[in-house]
C-alpha positions as CSV (number, residue, x, y, z in Angstrom):
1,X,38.3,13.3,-0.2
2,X,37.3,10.2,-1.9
3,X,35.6,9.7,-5.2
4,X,34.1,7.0,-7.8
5,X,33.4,7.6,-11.0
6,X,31.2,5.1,-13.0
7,X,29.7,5.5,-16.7
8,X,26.3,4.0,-16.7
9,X,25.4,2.6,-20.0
10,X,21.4,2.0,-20.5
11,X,20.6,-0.1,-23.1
12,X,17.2,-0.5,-25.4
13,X,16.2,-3.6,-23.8
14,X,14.9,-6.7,-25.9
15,X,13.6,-8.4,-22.5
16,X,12.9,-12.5,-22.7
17,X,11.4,-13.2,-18.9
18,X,13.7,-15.7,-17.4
19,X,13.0,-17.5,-14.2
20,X,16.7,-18.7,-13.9
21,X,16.7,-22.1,-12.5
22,X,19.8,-21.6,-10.5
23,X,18.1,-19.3,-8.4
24,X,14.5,-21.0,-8.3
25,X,17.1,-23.7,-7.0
26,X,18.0,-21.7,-4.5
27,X,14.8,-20.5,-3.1
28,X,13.1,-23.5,-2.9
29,X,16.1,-24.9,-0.8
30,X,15.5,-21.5,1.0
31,X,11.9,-22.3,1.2
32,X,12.0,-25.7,2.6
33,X,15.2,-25.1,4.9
34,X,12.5,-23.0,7.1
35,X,9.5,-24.6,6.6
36,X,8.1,-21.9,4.8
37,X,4.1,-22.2,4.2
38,X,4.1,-20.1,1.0
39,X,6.2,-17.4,-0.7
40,X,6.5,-15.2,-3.6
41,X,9.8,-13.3,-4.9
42,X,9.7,-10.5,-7.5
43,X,13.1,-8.4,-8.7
44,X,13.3,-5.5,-11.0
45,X,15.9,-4.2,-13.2
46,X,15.7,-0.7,-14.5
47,X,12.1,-0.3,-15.6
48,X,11.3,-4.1,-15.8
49,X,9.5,-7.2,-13.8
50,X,12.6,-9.5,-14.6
51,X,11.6,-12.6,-12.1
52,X,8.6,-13.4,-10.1
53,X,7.7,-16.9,-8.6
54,X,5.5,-18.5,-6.3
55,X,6.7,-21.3,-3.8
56,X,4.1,-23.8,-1.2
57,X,0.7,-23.0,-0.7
58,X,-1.3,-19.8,-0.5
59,X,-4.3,-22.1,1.3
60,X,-3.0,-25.4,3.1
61,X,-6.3,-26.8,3.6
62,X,-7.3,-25.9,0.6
63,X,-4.7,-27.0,-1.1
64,X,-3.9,-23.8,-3.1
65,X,-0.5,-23.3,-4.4
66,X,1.1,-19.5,-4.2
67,X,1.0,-18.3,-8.1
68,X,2.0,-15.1,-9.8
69,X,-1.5,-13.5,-8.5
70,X,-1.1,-14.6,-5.0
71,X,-2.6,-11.4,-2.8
72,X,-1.2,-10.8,0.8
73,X,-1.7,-8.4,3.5
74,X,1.7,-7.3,3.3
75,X,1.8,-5.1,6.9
76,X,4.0,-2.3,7.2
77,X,4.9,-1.7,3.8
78,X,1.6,-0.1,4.1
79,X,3.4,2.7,5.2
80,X,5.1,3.7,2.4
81,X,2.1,3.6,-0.1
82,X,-0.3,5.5,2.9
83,X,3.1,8.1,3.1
84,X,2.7,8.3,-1.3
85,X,-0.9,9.0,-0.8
86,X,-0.1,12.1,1.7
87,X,2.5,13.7,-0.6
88,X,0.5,13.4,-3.1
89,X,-1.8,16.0,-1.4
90,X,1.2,17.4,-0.6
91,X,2.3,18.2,-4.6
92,X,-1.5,20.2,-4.8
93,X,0.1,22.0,-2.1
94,X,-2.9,21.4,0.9
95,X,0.0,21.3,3.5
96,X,3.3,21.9,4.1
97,X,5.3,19.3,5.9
98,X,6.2,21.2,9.0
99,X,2.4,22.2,9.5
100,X,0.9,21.5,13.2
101,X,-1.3,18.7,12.8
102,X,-3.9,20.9,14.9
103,X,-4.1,23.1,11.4
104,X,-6.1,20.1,9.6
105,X,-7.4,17.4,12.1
106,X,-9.9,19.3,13.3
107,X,-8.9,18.9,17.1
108,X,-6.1,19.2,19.2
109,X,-3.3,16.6,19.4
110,X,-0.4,17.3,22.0
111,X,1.4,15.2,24.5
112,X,0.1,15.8,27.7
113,X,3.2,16.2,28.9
114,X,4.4,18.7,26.8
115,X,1.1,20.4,25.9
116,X,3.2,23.7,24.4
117,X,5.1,21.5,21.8
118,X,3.8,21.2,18.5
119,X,3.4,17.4,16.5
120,X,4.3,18.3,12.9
121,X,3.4,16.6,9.9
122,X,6.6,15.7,9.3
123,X,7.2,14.5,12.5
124,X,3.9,12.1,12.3
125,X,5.4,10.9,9.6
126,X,9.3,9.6,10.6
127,X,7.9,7.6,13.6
128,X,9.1,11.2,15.9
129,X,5.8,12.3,17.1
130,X,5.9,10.7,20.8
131,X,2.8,9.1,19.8
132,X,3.1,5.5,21.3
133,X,1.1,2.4,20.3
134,X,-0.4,2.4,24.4
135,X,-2.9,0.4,25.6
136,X,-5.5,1.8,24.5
137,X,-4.4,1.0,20.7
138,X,-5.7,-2.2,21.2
139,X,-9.5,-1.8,22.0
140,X,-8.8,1.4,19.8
141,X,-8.4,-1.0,16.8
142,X,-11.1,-3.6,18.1
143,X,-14.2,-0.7,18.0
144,X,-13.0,0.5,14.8
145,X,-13.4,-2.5,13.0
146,X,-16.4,-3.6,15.3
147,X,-18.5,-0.6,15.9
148,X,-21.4,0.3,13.6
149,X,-20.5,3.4,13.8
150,X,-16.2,3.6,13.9
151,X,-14.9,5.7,17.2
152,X,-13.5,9.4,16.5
153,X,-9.8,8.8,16.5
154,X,-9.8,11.7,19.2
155,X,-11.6,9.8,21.8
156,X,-7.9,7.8,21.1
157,X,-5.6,10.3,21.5
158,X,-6.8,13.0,24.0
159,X,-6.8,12.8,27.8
160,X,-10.4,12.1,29.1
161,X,-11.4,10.2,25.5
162,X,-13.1,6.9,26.0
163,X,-9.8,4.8,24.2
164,X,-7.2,7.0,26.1
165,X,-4.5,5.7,28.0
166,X,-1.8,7.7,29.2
167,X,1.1,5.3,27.4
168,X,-0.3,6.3,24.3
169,X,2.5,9.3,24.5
170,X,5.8,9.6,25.6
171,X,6.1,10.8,29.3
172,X,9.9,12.0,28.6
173,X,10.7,12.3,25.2
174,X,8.9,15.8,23.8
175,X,8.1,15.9,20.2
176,X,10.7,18.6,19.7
177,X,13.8,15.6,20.8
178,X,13.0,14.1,17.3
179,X,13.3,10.5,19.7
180,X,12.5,7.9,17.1
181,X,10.1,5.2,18.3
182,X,8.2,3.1,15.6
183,X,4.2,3.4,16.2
184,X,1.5,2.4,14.3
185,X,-0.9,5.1,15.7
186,X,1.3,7.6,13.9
187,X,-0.3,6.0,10.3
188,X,-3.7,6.2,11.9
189,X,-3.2,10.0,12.2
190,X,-2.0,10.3,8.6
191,X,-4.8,8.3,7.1
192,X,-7.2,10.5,8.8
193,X,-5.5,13.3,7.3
194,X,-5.6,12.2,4.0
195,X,-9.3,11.6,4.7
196,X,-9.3,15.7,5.8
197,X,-7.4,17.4,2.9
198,X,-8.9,14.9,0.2
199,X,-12.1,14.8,1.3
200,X,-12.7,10.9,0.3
201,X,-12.7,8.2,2.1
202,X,-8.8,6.6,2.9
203,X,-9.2,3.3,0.5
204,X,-11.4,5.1,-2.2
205,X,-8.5,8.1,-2.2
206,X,-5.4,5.3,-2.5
207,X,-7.6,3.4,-5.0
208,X,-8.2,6.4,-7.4
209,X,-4.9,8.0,-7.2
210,X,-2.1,5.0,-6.9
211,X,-3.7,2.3,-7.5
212,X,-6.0,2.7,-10.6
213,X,-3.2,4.4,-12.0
214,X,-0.6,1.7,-11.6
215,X,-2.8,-0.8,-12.4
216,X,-3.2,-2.5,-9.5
217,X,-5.9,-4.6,-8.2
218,X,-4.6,-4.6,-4.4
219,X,-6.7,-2.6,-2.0
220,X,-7.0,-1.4,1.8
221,X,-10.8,-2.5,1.0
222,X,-11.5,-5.7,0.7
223,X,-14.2,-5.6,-1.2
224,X,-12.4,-4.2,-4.1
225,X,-10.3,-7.9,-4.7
226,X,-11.3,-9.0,-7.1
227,X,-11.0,-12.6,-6.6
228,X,-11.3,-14.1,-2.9
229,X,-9.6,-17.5,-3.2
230,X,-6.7,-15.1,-4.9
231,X,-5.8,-14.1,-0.9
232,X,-3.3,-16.0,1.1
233,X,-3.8,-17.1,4.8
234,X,-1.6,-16.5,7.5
235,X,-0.1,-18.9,9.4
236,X,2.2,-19.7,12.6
237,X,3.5,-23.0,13.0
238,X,2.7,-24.1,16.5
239,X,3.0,-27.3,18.1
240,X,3.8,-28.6,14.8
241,X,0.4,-27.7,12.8
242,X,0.0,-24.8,11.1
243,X,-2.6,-22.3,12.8
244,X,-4.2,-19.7,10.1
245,X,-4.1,-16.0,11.9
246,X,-5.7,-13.6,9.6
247,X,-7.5,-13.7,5.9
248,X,-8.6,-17.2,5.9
249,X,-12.0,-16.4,4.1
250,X,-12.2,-20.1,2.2
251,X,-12.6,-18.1,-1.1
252,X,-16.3,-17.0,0.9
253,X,-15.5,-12.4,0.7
254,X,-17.1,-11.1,4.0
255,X,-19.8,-8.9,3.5
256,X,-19.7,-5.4,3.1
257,X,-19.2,-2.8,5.8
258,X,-22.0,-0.5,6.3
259,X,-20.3,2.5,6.7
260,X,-23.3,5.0,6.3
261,X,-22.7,6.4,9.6
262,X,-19.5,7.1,9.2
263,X,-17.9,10.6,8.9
264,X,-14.9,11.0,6.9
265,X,-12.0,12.5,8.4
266,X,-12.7,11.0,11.6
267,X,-11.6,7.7,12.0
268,X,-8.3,6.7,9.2
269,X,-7.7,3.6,10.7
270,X,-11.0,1.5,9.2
271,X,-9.0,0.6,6.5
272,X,-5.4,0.1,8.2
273,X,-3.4,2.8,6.6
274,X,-0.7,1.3,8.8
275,X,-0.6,-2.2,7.7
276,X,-3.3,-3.5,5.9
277,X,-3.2,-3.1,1.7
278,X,-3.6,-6.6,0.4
279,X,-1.9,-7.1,-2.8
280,X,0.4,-9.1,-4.9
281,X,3.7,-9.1,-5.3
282,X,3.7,-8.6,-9.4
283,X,1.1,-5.3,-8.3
284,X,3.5,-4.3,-5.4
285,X,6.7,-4.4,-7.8
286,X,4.7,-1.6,-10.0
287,X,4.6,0.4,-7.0
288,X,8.1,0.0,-6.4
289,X,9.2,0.8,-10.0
290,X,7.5,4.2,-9.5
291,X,9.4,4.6,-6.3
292,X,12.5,3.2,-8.2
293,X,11.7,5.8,-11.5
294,X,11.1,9.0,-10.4
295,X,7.7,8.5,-9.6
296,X,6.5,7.2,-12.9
297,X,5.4,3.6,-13.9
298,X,4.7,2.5,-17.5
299,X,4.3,6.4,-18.4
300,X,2.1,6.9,-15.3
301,X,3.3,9.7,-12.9
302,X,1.8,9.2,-9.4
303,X,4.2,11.6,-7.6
304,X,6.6,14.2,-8.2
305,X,10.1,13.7,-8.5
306,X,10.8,15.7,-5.8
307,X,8.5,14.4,-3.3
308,X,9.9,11.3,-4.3
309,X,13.3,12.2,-2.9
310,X,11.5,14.1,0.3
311,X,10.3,10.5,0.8
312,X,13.5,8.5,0.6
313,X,15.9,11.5,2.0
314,X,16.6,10.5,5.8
315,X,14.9,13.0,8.1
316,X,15.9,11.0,11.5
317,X,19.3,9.4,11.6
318,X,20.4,6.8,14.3
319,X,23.1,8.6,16.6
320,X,22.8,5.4,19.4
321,X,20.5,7.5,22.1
322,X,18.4,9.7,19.9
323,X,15.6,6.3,19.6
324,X,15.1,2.9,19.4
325,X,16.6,1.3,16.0
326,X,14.2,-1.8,15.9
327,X,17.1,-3.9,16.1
328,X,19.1,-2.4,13.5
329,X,16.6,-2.5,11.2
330,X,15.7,1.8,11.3
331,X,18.9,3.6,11.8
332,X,17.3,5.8,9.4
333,X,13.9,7.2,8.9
334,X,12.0,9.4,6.0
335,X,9.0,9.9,4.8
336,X,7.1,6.4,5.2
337,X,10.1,4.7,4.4
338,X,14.0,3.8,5.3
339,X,17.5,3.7,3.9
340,X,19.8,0.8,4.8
341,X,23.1,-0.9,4.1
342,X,22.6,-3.5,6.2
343,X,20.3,-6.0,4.4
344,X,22.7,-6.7,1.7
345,X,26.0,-5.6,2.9
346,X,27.3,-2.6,0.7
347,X,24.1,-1.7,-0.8
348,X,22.7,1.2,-0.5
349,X,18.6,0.0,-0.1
350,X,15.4,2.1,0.3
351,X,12.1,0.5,1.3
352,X,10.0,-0.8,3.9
353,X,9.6,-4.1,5.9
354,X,6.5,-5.5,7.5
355,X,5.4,-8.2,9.7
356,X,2.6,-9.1,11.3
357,X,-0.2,-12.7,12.0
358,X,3.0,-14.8,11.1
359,X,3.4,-13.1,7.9
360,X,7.3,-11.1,6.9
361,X,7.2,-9.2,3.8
362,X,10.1,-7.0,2.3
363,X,10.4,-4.2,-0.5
364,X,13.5,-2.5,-1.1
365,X,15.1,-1.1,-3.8
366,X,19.1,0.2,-5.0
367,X,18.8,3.7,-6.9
368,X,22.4,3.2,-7.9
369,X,22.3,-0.1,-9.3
370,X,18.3,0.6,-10.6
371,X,17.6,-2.6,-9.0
372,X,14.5,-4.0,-6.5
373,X,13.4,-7.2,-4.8
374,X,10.5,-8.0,-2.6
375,X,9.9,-11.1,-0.7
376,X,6.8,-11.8,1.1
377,X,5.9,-15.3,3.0
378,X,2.5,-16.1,5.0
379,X,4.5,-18.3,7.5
380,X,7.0,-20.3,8.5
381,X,10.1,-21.0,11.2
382,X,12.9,-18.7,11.3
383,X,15.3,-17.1,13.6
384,X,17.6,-14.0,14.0
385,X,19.7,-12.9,11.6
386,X,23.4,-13.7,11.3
387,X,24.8,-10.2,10.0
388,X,21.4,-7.6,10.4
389,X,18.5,-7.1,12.4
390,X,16.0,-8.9,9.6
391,X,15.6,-12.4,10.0
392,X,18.2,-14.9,9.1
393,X,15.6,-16.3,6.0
394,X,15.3,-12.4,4.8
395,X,18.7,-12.1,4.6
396,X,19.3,-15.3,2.6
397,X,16.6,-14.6,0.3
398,X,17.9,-11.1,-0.5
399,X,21.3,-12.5,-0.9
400,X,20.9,-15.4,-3.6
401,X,18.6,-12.4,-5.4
402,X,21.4,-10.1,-5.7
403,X,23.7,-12.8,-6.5
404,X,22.1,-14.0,-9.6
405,X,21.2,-10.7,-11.3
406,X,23.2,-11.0,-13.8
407,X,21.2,-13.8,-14.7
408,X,18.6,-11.4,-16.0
409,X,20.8,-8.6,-17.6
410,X,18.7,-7.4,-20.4
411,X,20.7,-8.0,-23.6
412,X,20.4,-5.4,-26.7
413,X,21.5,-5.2,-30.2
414,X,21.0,-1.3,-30.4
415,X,23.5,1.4,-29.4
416,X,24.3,2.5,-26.0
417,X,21.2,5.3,-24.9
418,X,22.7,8.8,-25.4
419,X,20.3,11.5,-22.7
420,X,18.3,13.9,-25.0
421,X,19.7,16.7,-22.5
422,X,22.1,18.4,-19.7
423,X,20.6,17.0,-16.4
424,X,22.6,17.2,-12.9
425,X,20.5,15.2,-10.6
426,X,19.8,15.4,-7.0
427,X,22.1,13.4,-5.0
428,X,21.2,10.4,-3.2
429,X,21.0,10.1,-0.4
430,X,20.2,13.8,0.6
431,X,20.3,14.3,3.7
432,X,24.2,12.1,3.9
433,X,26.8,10.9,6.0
434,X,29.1,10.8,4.7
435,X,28.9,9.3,1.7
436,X,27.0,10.5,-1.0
437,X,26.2,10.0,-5.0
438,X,25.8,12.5,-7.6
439,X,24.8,11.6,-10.9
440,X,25.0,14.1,-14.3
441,X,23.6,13.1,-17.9
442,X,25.6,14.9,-21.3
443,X,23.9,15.0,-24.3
444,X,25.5,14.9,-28.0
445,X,24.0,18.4,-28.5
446,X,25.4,20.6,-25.9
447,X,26.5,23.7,-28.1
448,X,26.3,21.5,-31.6
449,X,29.3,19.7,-29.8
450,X,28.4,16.9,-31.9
451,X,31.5,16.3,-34.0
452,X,33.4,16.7,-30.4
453,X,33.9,13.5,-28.5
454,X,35.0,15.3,-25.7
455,X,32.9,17.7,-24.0
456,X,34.3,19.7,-21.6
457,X,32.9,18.9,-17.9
458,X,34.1,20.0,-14.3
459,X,31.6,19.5,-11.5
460,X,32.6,21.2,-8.1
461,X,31.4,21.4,-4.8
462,X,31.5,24.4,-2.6
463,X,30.4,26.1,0.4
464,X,27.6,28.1,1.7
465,X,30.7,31.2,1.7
466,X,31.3,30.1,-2.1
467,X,34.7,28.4,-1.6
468,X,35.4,25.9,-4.2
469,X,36.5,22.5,-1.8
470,X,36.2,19.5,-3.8
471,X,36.5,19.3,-7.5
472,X,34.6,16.0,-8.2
473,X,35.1,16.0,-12.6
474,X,37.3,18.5,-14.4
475,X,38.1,16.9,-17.9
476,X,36.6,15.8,-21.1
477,X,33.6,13.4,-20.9
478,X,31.8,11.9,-24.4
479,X,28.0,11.7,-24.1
480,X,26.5,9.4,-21.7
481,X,25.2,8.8,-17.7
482,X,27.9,8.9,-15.5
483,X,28.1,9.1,-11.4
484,X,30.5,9.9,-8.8
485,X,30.7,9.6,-5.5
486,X,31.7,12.1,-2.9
487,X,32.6,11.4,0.9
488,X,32.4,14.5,3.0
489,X,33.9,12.6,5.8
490,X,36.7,15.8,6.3
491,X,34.0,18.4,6.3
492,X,31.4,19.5,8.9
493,X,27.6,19.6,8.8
494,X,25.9,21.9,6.6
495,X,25.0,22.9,3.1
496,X,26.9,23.0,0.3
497,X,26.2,22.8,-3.3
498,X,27.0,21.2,-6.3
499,X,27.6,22.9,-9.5
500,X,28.2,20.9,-12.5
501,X,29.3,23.3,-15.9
502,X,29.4,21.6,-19.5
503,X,30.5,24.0,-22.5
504,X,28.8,27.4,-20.8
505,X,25.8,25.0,-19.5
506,X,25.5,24.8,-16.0
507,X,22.9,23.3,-13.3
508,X,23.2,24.1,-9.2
509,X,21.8,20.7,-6.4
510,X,21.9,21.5,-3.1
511,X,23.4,18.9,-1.0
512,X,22.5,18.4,2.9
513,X,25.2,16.7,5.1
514,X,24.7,15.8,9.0
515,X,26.4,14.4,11.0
């Protein structure tokens, strides 16, 4: 067994916004080392925007520099606010995770091949469907944001509709083998769902319920920016000129979509659930901090804490033949989003990456260390990574972040924050291998212990039979956050819980472990 205790003090922060130069050093050597068109970085620290900055030009022609309200198409991290939307629905209780898609679309979605198999929500979800972005995505994709009237997403994905193509599913790998294959298609399916249990429109739903909310001005529509010239273009370099790919409007918005004729619930992909919110990196690091808190930003809750951790607990896990890893990047998949150690070497990160039209953009965040970063860039020339499966620029960036903050530790003439009450929460992550963290809060009050420094704490782990088999904290702990770490690399898969007793109080987690 091995174990690490830490005492986490949180401090009444008297925040001054700092933009150490070091670091804007840094990234602007970062920045011109790969030609980079434009950029923004943003990092968090506990509840707080500590640093955000703006590097080249959001328009070259143009001549518009990236500022603090630069607005990007940010690609896949779409995922993980369309994913938010859905459990959302799924806190009113419209659905339950291992539902049969069939129950809610309205028609039938199976795999040809395995017509008997059921596609779960869940399974939509982590990318383990056998839904595959076939040909027919393509032209799918083209008549959906062409057609007067947007094609049923059936006509997509059943034999004998007009987008079908037989690669648009697995031929070998059955929904039921859990075979991890990344596919945009499956966020296409989810937005329509959202459509179905909510009853609104995809971008109205995400506006009203996450993004209103938050206070965020980014949208799947784009008729809800606000301000047109505020949108970056995407570039690629090529032949030594830089070639715009996608948004280049020339501050001119596009007219609205007439969408009378369209049925809601039918079609998800209009609005590019999968990849296409536009926002900011100030708005997206609000969205993060919700992730990063709980669910809750600036007092706002958008989810429940426990669909929260249903989103960042790994469902799939990377054995090396149960899917394809994207390079490294997945070796683990949840709900919308991924854990990884691999971005920063021995951080523990959840988040999502996107890329797409020459565009990279990351968002990932340490629940330990109640930090996050996001980078986003609309162009530039880069190569493979030295160490990970991101790009070698993505790894630098997130590097000389985490390097330099300390250069934003909030400072604090007030006393070290003492938890109002007795709180074991759930580990992280949940499902583990084998490593996990458990975290426990003592108040001054347990049993008018006040005049005791040392309340009496043991927190054990046992077995489904009840057998005590690792005793994690058995001694006297003053008031405070602490956490510990337990490696179950001795034990088998399974469930086991966590009991943690303080002076008569106790509180029971349930901890998951596969191997």
């Amino acid at each position: 067994m091995m174990r690490k205790i830490f005492l986490l003090l949180f401090l009444f922060p008297v925040i001054c916004f700092s933009q150490s130069d070091s670091l804007l050093n840094k990234l602007s050597q970062i920045k011109n080392k790969y030609n980079v068109a434009g950029m923004s970085v943003a990092i968090v620290l506990n509840d707080s925007l500590v640093f955000l900055h703006g590097f080249g030009k959001r328009d070259i022609p143009r001549n518009l520099p990236v500022d603090d309200s630069t607005i990007y198409r940010i690609a896949s991290i779409s995922k993980m606010i369309t994913a938010t939307a859905l459990l959302q629905l799924y806190d009113q209780g419209l659905f339950n995770l291992d539902d049969d898609v069939n129950m809610h679309l309205g028609f039938s979605l199976r795999n040809p091949s395995f017509p008997n198999d059921p596609i779960t929500i869940r399974k939509v979800l982590t990318h383990t469907s056998s839904l595959r972005d076939g040909s027919g995505y393509s032209s799918f994709l083209s008549a959906t944001n062409s057609n007067n009237t947007p094609p049923h997403i059936q006509t997509l994905l059943t034999t004998g509709g007009s987008y079908y193509t037989s690669n648009m599913f697995a031929g070998t790998r059955s929904p039921s083998s859990s075979y991890f294959t990344y596919a945009n298609v499956n966020y296409g399916v989810i937005g329509t769902l959202i459509e179905k249990l909510s009853g609104k429109r995809f971008d109205i739903y995400c506006k009203e319920n996450i993004f209103n909310p938050l206070g965020i001005s980014g949208s799947f529509n784009i008729q809800d920016i606000p301000n047109i010239n505020n949108i970056s273009v995407l570039y690629r370099l090529q032949n030594g000129n830089w070639s715009a790919q996608a948004d280049n409007y020339g501050g001119v918005k596009p007219p609205p979509r007439n969408l009378s004729n369209y049925v809601i619930g039918t079609n998800g992909l209009i609005f590019g659930p999968q990849g296409s919110l536009r926002i900011s990196a100030a708005d997206l690091s609000k969205f993060m901090l919700a992730h990063l808190n709980g669910g809750v930003y600036d007092s706002v809750r958008i989810l429940s804490d426990s669909s929260i951790n249903l989103m960042h607990n790994s469902v799939w896990v990377y054995t090396g033949s149960n899917g394809n890893n994207y390079y490294g990047i997945f070796n683990t998949y949840g709900l919308g989003c991924h854990r990884t150690g691999n971005l920063l070497p021995g951080e523990t990160l959840f988040g999502h990456p996107g890329e797409a039209y020459g565009l990279i953009s990351d968002m990932y965040f340490s629940k330990i260390n109640e930090y996050g970063i996001i980078f986003i860039t609309n162009g530039g020339s880069w190569g493979d990574g030295t160490y990970s499966g991101w790009y070698n620029i993505e790894e630098e960036i997130y590097k000389s972040c985490f390097e330099h903050l300390d250069d934003f530790i909030v400072t604090s003439t007030e006393e070290a924050y003492i938890p109002d009450k007795l709180n074991l929460y759930q580990n992280y992550p949940n499902p583990f291998n084998p490593v996990t963290t458990i975290r426990y809060s003592i108040p001054s009050d347990v049993k008018s212990q006040a005049s005791n420094p040392g309340l009496s704490v043991k927190l054990v782990v046992f077995d489904m039979l009840g057998s005590e088999i690792a005793t994690l904290v058995n001694e006297p702990k003053s008031p405070g956050v602490y956490e510990v770490e337990w490696s179950a690399l001795n034990y088998s898969s399974g469930i086991y819980l966590c009991r943690l007793d303080v002076n008569g109080f106790t509180s029971i987690k349930k901890l998951i472990l596969i191997k």
